[in-house]
N, C-alpha and C positions, 0 to 999 in steps of 0.2 A: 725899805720903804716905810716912811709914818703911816700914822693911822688917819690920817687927813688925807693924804694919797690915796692910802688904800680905800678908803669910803666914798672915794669924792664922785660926784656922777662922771661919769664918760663917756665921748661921745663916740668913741673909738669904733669906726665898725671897718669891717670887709665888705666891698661891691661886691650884692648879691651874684651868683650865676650858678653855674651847673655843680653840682656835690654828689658822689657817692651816696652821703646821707644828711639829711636835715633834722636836725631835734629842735621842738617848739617847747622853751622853759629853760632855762638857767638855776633852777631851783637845788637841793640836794640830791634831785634822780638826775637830772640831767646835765651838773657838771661830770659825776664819776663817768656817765653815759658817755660823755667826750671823750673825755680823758681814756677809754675804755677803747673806742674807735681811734682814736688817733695814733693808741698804740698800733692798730692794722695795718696803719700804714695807708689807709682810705679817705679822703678827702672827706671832710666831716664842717657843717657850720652849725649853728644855735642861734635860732631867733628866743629876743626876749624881752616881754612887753615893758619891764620896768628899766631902770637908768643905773641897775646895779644887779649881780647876782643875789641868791638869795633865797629864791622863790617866797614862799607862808614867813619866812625871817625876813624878809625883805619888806614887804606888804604888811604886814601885822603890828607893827608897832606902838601898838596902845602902852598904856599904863598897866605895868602887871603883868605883861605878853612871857613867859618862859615855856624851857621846858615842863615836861608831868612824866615822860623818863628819864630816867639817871643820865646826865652829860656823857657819861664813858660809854653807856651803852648805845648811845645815838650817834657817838660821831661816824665818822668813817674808819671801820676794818684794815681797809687795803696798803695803806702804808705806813711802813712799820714806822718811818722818819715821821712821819703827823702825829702819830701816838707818842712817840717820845719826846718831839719839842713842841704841842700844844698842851699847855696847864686850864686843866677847868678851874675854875676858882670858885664853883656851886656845884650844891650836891644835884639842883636842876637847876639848868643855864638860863641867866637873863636874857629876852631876845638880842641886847644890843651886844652881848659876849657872843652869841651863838651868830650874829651876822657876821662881827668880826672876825670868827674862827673858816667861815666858808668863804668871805673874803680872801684870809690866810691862805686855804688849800687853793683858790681860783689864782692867784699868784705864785707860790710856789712852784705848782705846774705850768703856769704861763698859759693860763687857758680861757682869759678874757681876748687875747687875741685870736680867736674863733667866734668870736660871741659879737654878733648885735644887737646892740641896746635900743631903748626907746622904739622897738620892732615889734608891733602887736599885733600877730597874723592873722587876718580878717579870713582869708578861703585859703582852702586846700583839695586841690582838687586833680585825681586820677587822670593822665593820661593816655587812653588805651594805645594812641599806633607809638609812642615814643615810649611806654612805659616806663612813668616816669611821677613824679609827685611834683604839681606845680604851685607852687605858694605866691600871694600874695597879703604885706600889710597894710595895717593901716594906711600908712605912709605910701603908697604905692608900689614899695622895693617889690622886685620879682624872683624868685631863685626857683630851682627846679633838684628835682634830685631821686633816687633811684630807690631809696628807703627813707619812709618818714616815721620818726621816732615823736610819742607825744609821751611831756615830761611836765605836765601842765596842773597836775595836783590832783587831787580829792577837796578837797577845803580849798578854792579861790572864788567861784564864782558869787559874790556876794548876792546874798539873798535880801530885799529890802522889801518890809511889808507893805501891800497896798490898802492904805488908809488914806482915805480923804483928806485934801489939806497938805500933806508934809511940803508941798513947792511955798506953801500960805506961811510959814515959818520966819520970822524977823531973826530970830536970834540966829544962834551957829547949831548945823546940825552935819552928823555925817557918822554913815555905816562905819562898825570899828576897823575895818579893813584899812579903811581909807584914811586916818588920823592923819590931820597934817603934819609935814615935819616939820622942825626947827632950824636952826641957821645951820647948823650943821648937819642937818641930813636925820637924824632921829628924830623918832617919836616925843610924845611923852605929855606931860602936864603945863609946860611955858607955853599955855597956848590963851592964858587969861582966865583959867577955869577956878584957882585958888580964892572961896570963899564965895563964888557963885552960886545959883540957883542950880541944880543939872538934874536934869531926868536920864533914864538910863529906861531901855525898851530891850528884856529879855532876861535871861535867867541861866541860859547856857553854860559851857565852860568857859569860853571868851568873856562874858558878861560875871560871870562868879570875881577871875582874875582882874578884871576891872574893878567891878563894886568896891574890892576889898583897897585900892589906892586911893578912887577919887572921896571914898568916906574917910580919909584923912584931910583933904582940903577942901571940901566943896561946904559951903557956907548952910545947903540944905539939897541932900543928896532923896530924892523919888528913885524907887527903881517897880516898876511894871512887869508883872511877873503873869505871865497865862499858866504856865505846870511847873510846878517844882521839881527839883532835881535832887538827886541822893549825893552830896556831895559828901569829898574825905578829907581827913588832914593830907596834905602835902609834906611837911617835914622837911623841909630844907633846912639846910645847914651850907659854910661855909668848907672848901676843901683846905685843910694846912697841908704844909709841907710832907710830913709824913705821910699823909693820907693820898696826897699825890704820890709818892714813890709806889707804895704799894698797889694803888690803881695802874701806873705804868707796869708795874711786875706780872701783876694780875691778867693783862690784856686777854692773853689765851684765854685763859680760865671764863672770863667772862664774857667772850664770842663763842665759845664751846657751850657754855649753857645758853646762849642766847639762841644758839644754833639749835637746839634740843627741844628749846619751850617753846608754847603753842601758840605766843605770841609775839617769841621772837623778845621778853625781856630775862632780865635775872630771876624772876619771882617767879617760882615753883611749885605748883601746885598739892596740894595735901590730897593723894591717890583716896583715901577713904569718904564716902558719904559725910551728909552733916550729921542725917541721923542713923547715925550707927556710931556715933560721937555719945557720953554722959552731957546731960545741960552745963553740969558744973567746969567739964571741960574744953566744951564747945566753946561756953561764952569767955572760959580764961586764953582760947586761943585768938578768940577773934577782936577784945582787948588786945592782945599783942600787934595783931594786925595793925589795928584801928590806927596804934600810937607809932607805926612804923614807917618810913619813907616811904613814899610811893602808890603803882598798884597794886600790893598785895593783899590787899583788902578787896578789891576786884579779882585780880588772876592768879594771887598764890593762897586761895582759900580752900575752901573743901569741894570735890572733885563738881558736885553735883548742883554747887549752887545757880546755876544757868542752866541745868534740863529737868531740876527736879522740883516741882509746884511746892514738898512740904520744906524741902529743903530752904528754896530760897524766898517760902512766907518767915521762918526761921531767921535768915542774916536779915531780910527784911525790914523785921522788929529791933534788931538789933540797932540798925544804923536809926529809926526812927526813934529810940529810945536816948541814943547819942545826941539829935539835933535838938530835941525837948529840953536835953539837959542844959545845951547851953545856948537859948537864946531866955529871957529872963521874962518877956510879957507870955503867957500862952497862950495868947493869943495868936500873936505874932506867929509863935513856933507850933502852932497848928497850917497855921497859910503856907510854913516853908518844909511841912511832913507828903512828902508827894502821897496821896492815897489810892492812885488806878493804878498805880501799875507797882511792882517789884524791884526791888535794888539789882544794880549791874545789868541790868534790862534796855538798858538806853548809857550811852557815854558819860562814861563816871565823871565831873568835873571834881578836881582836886583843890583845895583850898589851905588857906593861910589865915584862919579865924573871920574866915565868910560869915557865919553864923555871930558870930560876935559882933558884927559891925550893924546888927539890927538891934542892941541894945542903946546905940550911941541916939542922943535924944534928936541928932544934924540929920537921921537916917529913916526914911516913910518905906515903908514898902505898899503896894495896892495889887490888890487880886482880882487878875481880869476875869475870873468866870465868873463873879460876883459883878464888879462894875467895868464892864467893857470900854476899850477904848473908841469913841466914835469918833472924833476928827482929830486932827492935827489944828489948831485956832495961828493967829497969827504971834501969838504970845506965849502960846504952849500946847498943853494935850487936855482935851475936852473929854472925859467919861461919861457915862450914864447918869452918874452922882454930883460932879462937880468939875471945874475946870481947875489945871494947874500952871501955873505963869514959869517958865527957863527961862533962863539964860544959855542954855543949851540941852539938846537933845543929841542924846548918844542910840544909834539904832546895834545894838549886839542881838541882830537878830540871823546869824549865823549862814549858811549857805548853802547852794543848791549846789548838796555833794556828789564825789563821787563822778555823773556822769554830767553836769553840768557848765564845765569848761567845755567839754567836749560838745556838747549840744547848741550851746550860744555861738558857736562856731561856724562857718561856712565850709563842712567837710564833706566831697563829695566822690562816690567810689565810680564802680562799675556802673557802665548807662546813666551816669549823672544821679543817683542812687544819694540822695543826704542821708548821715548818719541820724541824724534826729528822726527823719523820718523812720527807718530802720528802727532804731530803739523807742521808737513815741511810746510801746507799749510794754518797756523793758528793757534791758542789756540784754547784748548776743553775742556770747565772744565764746572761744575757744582756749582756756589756760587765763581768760583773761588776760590775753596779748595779743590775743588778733579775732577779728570777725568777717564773718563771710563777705564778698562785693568790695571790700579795701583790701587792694594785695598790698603785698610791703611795707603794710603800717602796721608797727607795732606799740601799742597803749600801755608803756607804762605806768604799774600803779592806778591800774586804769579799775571799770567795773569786772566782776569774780575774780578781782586779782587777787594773789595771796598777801598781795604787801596793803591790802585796803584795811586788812582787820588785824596789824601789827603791830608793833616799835619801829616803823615805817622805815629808816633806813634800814634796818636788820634784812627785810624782806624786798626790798629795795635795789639793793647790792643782787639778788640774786635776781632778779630781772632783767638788771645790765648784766650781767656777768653770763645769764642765758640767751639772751640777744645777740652779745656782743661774739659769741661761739656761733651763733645760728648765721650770720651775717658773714664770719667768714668758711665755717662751712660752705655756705652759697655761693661766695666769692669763688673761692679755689676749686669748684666743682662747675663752673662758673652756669649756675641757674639764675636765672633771671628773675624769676619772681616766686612768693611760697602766699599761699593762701588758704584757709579752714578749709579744709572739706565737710559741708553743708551737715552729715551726720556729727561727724566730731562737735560740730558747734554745739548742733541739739544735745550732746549728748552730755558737755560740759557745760550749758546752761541749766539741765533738768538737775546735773546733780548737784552745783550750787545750790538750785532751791531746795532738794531734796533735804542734804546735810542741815541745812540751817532750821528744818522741820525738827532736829533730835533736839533743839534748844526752847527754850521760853521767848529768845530775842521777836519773833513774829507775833506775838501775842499783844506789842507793843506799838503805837505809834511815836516813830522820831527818825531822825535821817539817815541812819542806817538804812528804815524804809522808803524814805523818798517823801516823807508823808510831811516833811513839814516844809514845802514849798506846794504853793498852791496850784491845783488841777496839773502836779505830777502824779504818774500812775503808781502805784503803792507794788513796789516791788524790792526785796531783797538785794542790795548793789554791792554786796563783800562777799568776803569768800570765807564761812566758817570751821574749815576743814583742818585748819591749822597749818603752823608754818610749815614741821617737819614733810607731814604728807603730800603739801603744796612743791616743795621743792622736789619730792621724790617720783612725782608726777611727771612733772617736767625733764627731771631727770632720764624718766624712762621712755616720756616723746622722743628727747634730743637722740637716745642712745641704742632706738629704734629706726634711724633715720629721720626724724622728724616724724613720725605715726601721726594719724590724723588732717597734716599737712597736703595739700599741692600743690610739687614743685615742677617750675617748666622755666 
């Protein structure tokens, strides 16, 4: 098959009706989630709002859109033929390699013939005397089915700020989710933006990745910043031949550590304190970090720099000391030194001479806590201080994570029970996989889930992989439905918040907490316990009979 084939939209679907199970999302949880059920032998489909698989690759295609983990360690584990004839050709994958490659596996296994397209499931909703999950989409398709699988992300619900104006907008404006494509179906910059006027609205990891493209073509690039972020080199390189050999040799090696570490990547943590390190030592280790691919500058640092106040005032200085050094007015590189809060405290954005692209004279940065944004004008964006004229506005103002796809949803359990309602003042799930009033839903990658605070496939796979066991479990003992017992919930909700009390992470606001979407309640939506314990958890429900569970 070409790669024109294999990209091209399709319209290909299956007449909805009755299913063993239903998974809402096409993304990377919820192709293997197929693939995983269909091995049962159980009647399985997939709604899925976009016109391709894909999920966050599918939808995200701005300028700049890759991986920030190593390609080898994000793909897919489970087969061995995928590892051996896909070539990464980066050390982090370009979005349009990484769609291509889930393209790849969605054909290889023949698994867009289970999937509808252009299907955006508007309700989902419990029914007690058929017990049964009854969906419909947008489109009005109806299906029904006996287990609903939600495979619908952490990162999609776009978040767009409410500021007066943006509809009053003449030029082009649109959330980075949303980037229009090209004639071929990609993202990118052939969209008239070369040499234009462009503002850019955030500061994020999306927006970092962006910045650092369109300040090569944009005639005079504004970016709008409320909090600065600790970002880090990236380091990407390209993979040669040999490097690929040894990657394919390596595969074990490098799912076995993945399997080990607490977040599910290569980068291993340094067991010792910061400070029980010499200064002379500490700072020639965390140079090393600094100039090293990846997150090890985040997750393979010293043990304590995320529970320990002097610890992580310590890397703190460090990274602030890094971003002074290379942006050239300091002025400039005072607005882009975050000062509330702590390094690794909030999602590390990774970078590619981010900080360099504010020496280029094409390039304004403005600090909202100084001059706030008041309107959106028909011409551009109106501050406190002054007005600025686009040619386009770019919103990177990131998303209402986590529980968000889930709550914009029409999901309804037990006695007509919406999950929104239910969660208005929180997540409430057990394992983060199921919550009490929805039987036979299981939330992957969902909130407390172990795969929220991961290398997201890594933790991902074990999701499907403990479903996909629980479901036939059920089957061949043939129960009919499993649901939290009301204690368990409590009980794996308190200790989410508990764990994540041993950390500095709560000390901070950003979407980890909820806090950067407006008049959401400020609550903890991951699960800090780490991969290994997270699975070993589960492991011990599953091998308990399901403990915690009711099954009938």
């Amino acid at each position: 098959m070409t790669q024109a084939q294999t990209m091209a939209t399709t319209d290909r679907t299956t007449a909805p009706g009755h299913y063993d199970a239903i998974i809402i999302g096409a993304g990377v949880t919820g192709l293997y989630q197929l693939y995983s059920l269909r091995k049962l032998g159980i009647s399985v489909h997939v709604f899925e709002k976009g016109s391709g698989v894909g999920g966050t690759w599918y939808w995200n295609r701005y300028p700049g859109a890759r991986f920030d983990s190593e390609s080898y360690t994000y793909g897919y584990s489970w087969s061995e033929e995928v590892l051996q004839e896909w070539n990464w050709t980066e050390h982090f994958s370009p979005q349009p390699e990484t769609l291509r490659y889930l393209n790849f596996v969605a054909d290889k296994f023949d698994l867009k013939k289970d999937i509808t397209f252009n299907a955006s499931v508007k309700s989902a909703h419990w029914n007690e005397a058929a017990e049964r999950w009854d969906i419909e989409t947008e489109n009005g398709e109806r299906a029904s089915a006996r287990f609903l699988i939600t495979a619908i992300g952490i990162l999609h619900a776009a978040n767009m700020p409410k500021i007066p104006g943006i509809e009053d907008f003449e030029g082009q404006s649109w959330h980075t989710s949303q980037w229009p494509r090209d004639a071929n179906g990609w993202g990118g910059m052939d969209v008239g933006m070369k040499g234009k006027r462009i503002g850019v609205i955030g500061t994020g990891a999306t927006a970092v990745q962006l910045i650092q493209e369109l300040a090569k073509i944009a005639g005079d690039l504004t970016v709008f910043q409320l909090l600065p972020e600790y970002c880090a080199p990236l380091g990407n390189t390209k993979i040669d031949d040999e490097w690929q050999k040894q990657i394919k040799a390596r595969y074990p090696e490098i799912f076995k550590t993945c399997r080990e570490t607490f977040a599910g990547f290569e980068h291993v943590p340094d067991p010792r304190s910061a400070l029980d390190v010499p200064a002379e030592e500490r700072e020639a280790f965390w140079d090393k970090l600094y100039g090293e691919p990846g997150f090890g500058i985040w997750l393979g640092n010293y043990s304590d720099i995320l529970t320990n106040q002097q610890a992580n005032d310590l890397i703190t200085e460090f990274i602030r000391k890094k971003i002074r050094e290379r942006v050239k007015d300091p002025k400039v590189a005072e607005k882009l030194v975050p000062k509330t809060y702590g390094f690794g405290l909030r999602r590390v954005p990774m970078e590619t001479r981010y900080y360099e692209v504010y020496n280029q004279d094409n390039v304004h940065l403005v600090d909202l806590t100084e001059t706030p944004i008041e309107r959106i004008t028909r011409t551009g964006v109106k501050t406190s201080d002054k007005e600025f004229e686009f040619d386009f506005i770019i919103y990177a103002t990131g998303f209402d994570a986590v529980t968000g796809s889930f709550t914009r949803m029409d999901i309804r359990g037990e006695d007509g029970q919406t999950l929104k309602d239910k969660w208005e003042n929180g997540p409430r799930t057990y394992l983060g996989l199921q919550t009490v009033g929805f039987p036979n839903m299981f939330t992957l990658v969902g909130p407390h889930n172990g795969a929220t605070f991961c290398n997201m496939p890594r933790c991902a796979e074990q999701n499907v992989e403990w479903v996909t066991e629980c479901v036939r479990y059920l089957t061949e003992n043939g129960i009919e439905r499993i649901e939290p017992k009301p204690d368990a919930e409590q009980a794996w909700t308190d200790h989410v918040n508990e764990i994540v009390h041993n950390t500095l992470l709560p000390t901070v606001d950003s979407w980890f907490m909820g806090t950067n979407v407006e008049g959401k309640k400020k609550n903890f939506l991951m699960y800090t316990g780490g991969s290994p314990a997270y699975r070993a958890k589960c492991d011990e429900v599953a091998a308990k009979g399901y403990e915690g569970f009711e099954l009938g």
